[in-house]
DRENTI-287077 format. One record per residue (C-alpha): chain; x, y, z. Coordinates in pm, 1 decimal. Each point is the difference from the previous one (the first is absolute). Layout:
% residues N
[badren "A", [X, Y, Z]];
...
//
This chain:
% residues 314
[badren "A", [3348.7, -5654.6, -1866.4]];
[badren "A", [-82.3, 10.5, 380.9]];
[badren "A", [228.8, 318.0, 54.6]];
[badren "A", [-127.1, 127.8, -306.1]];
[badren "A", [-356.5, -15.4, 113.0]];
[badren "A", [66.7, 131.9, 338.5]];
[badren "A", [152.6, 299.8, -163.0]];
[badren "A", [-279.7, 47.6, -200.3]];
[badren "A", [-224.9, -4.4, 267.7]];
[badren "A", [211.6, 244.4, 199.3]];
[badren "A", [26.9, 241.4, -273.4]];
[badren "A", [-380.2, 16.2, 29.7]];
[badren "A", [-14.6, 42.1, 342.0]];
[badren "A", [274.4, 348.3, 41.1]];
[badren "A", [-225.9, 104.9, -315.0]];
[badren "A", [-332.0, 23.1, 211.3]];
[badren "A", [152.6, 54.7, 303.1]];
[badren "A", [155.2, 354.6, -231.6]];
[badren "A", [-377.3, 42.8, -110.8]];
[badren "A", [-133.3, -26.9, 299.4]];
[badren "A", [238.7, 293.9, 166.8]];
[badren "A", [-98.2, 163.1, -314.3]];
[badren "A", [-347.1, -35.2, 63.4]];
[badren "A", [-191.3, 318.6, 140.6]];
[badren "A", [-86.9, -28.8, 378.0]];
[badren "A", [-400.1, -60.6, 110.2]];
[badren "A", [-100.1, 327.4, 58.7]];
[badren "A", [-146.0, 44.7, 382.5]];
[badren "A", [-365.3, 23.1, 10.3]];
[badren "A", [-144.5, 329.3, 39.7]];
[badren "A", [-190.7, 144.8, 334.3]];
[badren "A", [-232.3, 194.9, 75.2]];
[badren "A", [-103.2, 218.5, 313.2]];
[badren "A", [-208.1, 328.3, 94.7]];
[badren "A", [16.2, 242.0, 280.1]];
[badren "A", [-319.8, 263.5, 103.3]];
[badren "A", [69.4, 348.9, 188.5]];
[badren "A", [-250.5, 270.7, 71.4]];
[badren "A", [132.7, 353.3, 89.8]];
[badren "A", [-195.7, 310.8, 187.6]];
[badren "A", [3.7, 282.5, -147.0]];
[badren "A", [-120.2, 346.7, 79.7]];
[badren "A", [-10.7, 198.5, -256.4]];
[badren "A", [119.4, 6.6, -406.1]];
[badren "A", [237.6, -248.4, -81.9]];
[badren "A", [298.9, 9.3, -192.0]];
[badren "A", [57.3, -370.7, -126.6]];
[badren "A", [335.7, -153.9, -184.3]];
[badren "A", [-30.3, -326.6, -138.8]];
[badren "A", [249.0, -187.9, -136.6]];
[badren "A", [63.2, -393.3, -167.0]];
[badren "A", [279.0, -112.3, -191.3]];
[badren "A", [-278.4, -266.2, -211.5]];
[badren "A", [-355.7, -2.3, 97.9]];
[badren "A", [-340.1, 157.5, -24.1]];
[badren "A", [-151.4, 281.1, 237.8]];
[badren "A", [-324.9, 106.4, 27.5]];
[badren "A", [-124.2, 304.0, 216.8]];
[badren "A", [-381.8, 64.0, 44.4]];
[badren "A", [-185.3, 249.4, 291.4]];
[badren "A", [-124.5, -105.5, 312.7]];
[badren "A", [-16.9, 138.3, 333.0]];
[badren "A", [189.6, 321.0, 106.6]];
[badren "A", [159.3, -99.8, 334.4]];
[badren "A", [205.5, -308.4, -145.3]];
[badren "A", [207.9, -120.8, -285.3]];
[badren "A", [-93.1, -405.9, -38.1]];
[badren "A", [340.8, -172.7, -198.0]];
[badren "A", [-55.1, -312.4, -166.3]];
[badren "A", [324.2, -203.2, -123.2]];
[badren "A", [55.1, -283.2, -207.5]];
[badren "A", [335.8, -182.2, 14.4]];
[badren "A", [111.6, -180.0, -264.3]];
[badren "A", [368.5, -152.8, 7.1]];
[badren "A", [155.0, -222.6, -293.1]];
[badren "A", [311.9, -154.6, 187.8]];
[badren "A", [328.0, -41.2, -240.1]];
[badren "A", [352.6, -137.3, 94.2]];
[badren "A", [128.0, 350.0, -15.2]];
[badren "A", [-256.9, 170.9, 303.9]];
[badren "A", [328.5, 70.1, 261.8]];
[badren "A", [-58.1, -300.8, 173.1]];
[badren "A", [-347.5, 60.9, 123.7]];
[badren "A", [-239.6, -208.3, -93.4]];
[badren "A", [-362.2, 154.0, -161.6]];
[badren "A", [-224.5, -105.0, 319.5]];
[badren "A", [273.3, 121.4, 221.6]];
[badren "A", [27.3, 353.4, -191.2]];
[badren "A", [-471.4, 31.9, 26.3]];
[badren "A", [45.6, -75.3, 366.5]];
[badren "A", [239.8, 316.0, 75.2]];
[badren "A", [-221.5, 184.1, -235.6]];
[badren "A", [-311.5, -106.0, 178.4]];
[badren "A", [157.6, 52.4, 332.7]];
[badren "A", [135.5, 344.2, -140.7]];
[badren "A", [-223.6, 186.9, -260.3]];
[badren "A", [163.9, 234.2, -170.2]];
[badren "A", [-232.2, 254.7, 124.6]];
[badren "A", [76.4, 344.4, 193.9]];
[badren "A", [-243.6, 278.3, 144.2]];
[badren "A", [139.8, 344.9, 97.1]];
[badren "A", [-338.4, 148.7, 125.0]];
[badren "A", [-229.9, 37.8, -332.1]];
[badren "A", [303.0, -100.7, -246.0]];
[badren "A", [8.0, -380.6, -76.7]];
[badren "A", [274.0, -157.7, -198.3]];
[badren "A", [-61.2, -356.4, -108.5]];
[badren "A", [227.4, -270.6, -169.8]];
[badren "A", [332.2, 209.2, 13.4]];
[badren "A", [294.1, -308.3, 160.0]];
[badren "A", [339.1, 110.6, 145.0]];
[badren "A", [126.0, -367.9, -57.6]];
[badren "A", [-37.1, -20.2, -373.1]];
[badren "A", [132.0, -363.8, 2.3]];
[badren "A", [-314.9, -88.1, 153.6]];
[badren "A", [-247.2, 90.9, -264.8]];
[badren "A", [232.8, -168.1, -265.7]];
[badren "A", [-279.1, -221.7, -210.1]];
[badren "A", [-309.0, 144.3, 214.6]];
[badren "A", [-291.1, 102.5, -119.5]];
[badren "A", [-250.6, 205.7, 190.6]];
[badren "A", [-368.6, 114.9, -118.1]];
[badren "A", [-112.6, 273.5, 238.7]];
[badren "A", [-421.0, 95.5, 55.0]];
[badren "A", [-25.2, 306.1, 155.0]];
[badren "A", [-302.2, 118.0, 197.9]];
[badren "A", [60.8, 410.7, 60.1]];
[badren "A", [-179.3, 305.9, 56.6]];
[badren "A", [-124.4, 211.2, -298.5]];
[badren "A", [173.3, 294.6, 155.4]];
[badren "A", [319.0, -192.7, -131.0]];
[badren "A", [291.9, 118.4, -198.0]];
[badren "A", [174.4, -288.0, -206.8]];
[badren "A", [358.8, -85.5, -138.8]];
[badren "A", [-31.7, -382.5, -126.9]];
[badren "A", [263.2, -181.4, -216.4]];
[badren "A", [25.3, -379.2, -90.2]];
[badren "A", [315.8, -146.7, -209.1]];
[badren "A", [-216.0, -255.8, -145.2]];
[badren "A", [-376.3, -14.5, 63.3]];
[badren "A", [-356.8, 202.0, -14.7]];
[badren "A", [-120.3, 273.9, 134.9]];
[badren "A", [-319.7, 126.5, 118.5]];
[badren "A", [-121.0, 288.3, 170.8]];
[badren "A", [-369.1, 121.0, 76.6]];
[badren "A", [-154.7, 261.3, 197.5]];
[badren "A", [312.4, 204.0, 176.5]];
[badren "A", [2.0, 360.4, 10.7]];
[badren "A", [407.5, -4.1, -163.8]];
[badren "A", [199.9, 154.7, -115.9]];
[badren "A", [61.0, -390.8, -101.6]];
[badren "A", [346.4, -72.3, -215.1]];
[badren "A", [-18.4, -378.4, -90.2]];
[badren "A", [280.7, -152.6, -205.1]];
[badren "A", [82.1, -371.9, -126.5]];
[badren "A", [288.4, -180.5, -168.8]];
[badren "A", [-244.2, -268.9, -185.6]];
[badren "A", [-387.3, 3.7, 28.7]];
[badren "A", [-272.3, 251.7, 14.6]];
[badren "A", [-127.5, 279.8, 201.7]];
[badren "A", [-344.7, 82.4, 58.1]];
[badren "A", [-108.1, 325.9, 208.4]];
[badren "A", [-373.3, 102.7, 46.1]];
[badren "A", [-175.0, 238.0, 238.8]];
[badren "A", [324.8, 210.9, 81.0]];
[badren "A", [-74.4, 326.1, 147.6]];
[badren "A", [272.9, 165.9, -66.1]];
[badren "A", [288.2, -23.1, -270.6]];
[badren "A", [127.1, -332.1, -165.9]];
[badren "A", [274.9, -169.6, -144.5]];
[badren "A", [18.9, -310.0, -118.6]];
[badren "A", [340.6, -151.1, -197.1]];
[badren "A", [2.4, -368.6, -81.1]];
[badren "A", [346.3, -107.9, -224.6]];
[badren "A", [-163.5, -261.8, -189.2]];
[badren "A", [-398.6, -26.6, 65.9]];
[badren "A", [-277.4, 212.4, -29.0]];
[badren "A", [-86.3, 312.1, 177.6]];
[badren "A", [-387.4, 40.9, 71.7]];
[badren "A", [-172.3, 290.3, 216.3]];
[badren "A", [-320.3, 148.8, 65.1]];
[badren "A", [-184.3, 225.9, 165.8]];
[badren "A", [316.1, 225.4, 112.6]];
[badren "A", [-121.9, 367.2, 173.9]];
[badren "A", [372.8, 106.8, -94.1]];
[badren "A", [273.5, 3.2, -248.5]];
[badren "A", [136.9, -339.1, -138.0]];
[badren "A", [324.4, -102.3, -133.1]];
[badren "A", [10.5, -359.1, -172.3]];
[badren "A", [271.9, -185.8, -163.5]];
[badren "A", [76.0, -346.4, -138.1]];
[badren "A", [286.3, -119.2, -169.2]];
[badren "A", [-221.0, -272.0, -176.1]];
[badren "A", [-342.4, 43.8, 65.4]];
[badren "A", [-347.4, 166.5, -77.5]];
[badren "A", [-110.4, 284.8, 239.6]];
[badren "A", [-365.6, 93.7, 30.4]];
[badren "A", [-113.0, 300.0, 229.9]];
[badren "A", [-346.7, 70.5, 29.1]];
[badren "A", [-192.4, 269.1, 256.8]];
[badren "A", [324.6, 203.9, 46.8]];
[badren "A", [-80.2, 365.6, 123.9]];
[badren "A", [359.3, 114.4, -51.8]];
[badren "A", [266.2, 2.9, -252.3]];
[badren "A", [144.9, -295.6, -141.5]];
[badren "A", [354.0, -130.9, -107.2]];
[badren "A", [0.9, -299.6, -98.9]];
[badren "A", [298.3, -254.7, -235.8]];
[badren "A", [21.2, -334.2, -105.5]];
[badren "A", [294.6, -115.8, -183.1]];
[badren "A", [-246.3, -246.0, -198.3]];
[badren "A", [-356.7, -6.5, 55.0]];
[badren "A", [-353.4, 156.7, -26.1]];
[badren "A", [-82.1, 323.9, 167.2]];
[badren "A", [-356.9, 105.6, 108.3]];
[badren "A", [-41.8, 301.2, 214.6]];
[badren "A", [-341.5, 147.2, 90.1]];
[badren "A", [6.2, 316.4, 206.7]];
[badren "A", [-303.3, 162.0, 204.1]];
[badren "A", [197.1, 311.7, 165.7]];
[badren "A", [205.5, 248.7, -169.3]];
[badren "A", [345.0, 6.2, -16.1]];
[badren "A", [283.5, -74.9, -291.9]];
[badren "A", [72.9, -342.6, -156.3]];
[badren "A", [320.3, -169.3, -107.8]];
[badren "A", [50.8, -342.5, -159.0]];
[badren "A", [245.1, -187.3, -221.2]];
[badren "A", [-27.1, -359.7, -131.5]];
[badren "A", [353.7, -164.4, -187.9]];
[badren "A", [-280.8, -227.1, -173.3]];
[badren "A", [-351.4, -1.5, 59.0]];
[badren "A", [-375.2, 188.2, -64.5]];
[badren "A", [-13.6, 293.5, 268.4]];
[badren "A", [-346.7, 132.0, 104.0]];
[badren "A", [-88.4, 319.4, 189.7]];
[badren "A", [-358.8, 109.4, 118.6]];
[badren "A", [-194.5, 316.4, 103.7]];
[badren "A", [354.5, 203.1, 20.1]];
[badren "A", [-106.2, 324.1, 157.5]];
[badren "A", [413.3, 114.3, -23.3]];
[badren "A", [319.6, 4.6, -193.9]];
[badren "A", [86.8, -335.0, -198.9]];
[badren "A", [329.6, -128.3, -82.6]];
[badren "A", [-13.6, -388.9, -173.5]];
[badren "A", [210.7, -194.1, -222.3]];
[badren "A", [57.8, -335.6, -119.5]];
[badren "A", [276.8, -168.0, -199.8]];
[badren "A", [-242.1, -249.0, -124.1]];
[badren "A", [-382.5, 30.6, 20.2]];
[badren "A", [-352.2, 192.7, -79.2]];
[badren "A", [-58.0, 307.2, 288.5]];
[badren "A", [-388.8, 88.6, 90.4]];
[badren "A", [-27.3, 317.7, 176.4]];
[badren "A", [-359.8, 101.3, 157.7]];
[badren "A", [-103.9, 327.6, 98.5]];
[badren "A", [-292.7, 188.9, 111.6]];
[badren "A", [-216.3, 166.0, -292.2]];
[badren "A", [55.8, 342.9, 85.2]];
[badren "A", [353.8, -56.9, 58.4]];
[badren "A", [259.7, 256.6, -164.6]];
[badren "A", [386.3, -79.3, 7.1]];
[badren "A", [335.5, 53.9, -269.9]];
[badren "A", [29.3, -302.0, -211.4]];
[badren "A", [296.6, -176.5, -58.3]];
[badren "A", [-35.7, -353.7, -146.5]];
[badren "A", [270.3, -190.8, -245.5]];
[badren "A", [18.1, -320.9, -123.2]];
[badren "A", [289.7, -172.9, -205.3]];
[badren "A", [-227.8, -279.0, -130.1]];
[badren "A", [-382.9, 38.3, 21.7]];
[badren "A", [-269.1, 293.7, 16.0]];
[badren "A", [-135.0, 200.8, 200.9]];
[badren "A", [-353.3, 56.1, 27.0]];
[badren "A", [-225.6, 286.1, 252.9]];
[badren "A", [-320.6, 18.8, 52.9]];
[badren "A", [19.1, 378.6, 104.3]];
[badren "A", [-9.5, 281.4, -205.0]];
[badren "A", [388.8, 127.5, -47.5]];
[badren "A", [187.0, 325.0, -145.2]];
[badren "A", [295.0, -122.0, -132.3]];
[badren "A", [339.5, 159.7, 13.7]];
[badren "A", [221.9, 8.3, -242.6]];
[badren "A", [42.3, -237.0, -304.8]];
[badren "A", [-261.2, -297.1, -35.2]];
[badren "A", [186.2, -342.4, 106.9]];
[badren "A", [-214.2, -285.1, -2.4]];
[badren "A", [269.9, -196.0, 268.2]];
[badren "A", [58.2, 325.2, 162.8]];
[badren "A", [-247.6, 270.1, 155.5]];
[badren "A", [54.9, 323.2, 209.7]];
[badren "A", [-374.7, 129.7, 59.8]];
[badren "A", [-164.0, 253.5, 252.5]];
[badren "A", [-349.2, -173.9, 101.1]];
[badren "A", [-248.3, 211.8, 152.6]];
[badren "A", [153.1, 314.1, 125.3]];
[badren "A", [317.8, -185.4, 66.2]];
[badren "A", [149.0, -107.2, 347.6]];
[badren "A", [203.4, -310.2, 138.7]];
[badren "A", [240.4, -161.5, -175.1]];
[badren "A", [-122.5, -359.0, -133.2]];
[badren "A", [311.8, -120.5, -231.2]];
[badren "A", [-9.3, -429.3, -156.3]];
[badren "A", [234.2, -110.5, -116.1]];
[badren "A", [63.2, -335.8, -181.7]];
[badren "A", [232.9, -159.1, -202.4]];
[badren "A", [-233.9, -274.0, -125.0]];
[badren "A", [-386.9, 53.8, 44.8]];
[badren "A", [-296.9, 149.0, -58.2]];
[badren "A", [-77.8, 348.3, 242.6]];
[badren "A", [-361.8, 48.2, 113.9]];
[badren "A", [-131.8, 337.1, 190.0]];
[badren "A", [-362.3, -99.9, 64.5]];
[badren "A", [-286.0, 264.2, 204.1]];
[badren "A", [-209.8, -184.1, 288.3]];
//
């Protein structure tokens, strides 16, 4: 009975000592660092900024130096090479990924890949307005205010706000959403999964969501483009060609009163209602229209397989 028991107890033992191997290691706790850099400059800057996962933010200030704000964060794992996370935000805050050739600055862009393995790093950006901006973020936000541009701002995961750009704008977020406003340029916006809302644009506008809402207001001139795979798309005070569709959703199109354009609006499921005065061509289609308004002019074609089409006078 003794052996027995002593068996038993054994048997036990080589059965938690195989759970226990088993068992997932304590994961390292996670670090955290920063490191500050100001840069002269001289003149307009051409900035590159660059994070693997992590926010950046770039706002105006004075026009002799570029302020760069950086926020570390590390989450150790067994699998980091051998260096630990503190060891890993040291060399970064010893080393900033930062370079200046005269009024070009290129920040967060590593030659030792290894080393950003599991880092994250948030950049705020103090720059001149006379600034012209390439941003992208694998995982994180993105804002931008008050930069003359061209700005091109891109993310993996999260959103993308731009406001106050002097110039031209694009803004492409792969699953978030896409705001901008106040753009004295053309804008491109896109978003795999995601609403995009434009407002105070004084160019022409392109802008596609793979699912989401779509609301473009436009103060300029200049033609408009923009596709939703499922989602309400809205378009104000066009002064230019339109081009919108939607797989699955109702379109509103706005245009001045006195506004004349070609009509071409079709939808599989749903009407289509105007509020201006139209000379239709060809046979009458209530899910299908091709009218001259006014004395005709730019192109505005809707199309939708599932929705209702508005064309509505301000």
């Amino acid at each position: 009975m003794k052996l027995t028991r002593n068996l038993q107890l054994a048997s036990v033992a080589f059965a938690l000592a195989i759970l226990a191997a088993m068992a997932p290691a304590p994961a390292r706790a996670a670090a955290d660092g920063h490191f500050d850099k100001t840069l002269t400059v001289n003149g307009p800057v051409e900035m590159d900024v660059t994070t693997g996962s992590g926010n950046i933010t770039v706002r105006t200030g004075d026009s002799g130096k570029v302020e760069i704000h950086a926020r570390i964060h590390a989450n150790d794992s067994w699998f980091s090479g051998g260096r630990d996370a503190e060891s890993r935000i040291q060399y970064i805050e010893q080393h900033p990924p930062v370079e200046q050739n005269g009024n070009t600055i290129t920040i967060g862009h590593a030659n030792d890949r290894e080393m950003l393995r599991n880092i994250s790093i948030s950049y705020e950006i103090v720059t001149p307005a006379q600034t012209r901006l390439h941003s992208a973020t694998g995982s994180g936000d993105q804002t931008v205010e008050g930069v003359a541009g061209p700005v091109e701002s891109t993310t993996g995961s999260g959103d993308v706000k731009l406001s106050s750009i002097g110039s031209d704008a694009s803004a492409r977020a792969g699953s978030g959403d896409v705001t901008l406003s106040n753009v004295k340029g053309n804008v491109r916006a896109a978003s795999g999964s995601g609403t995009i809302h434009a407002d105070g644009v004084t160019g022409g506008m392109n802008a596609s969501t793979g699912s989401g809402d779509i609301i473009l207001s436009q103060t300029g001139s200049g033609d408009v483009e923009a596709s939703s795979g499922s989602g309400t798309v809205e378009i104000n005070g066009v002064k230019g060609a339109v081009h919108v569709g939607t797989g699955s959703g109702d379109l509103t199109v706005q245009l001045p009163q006195k506004t004349s354009f070609e009509l071409y609006a079709r939808t599989s499921s749903g009407s289509i209602n105007s509020t201006f005065p139209i000379t239709l061509q060809g046979r009458i289609n209530p899910r299908e229209i091709h009218a001259t308004v006014g004395s005709g002019g730019p192109t505005v074609e809707l199309r939708t397989s599932s929705g209702t089409i508005r064309i509505e006078s301000r």
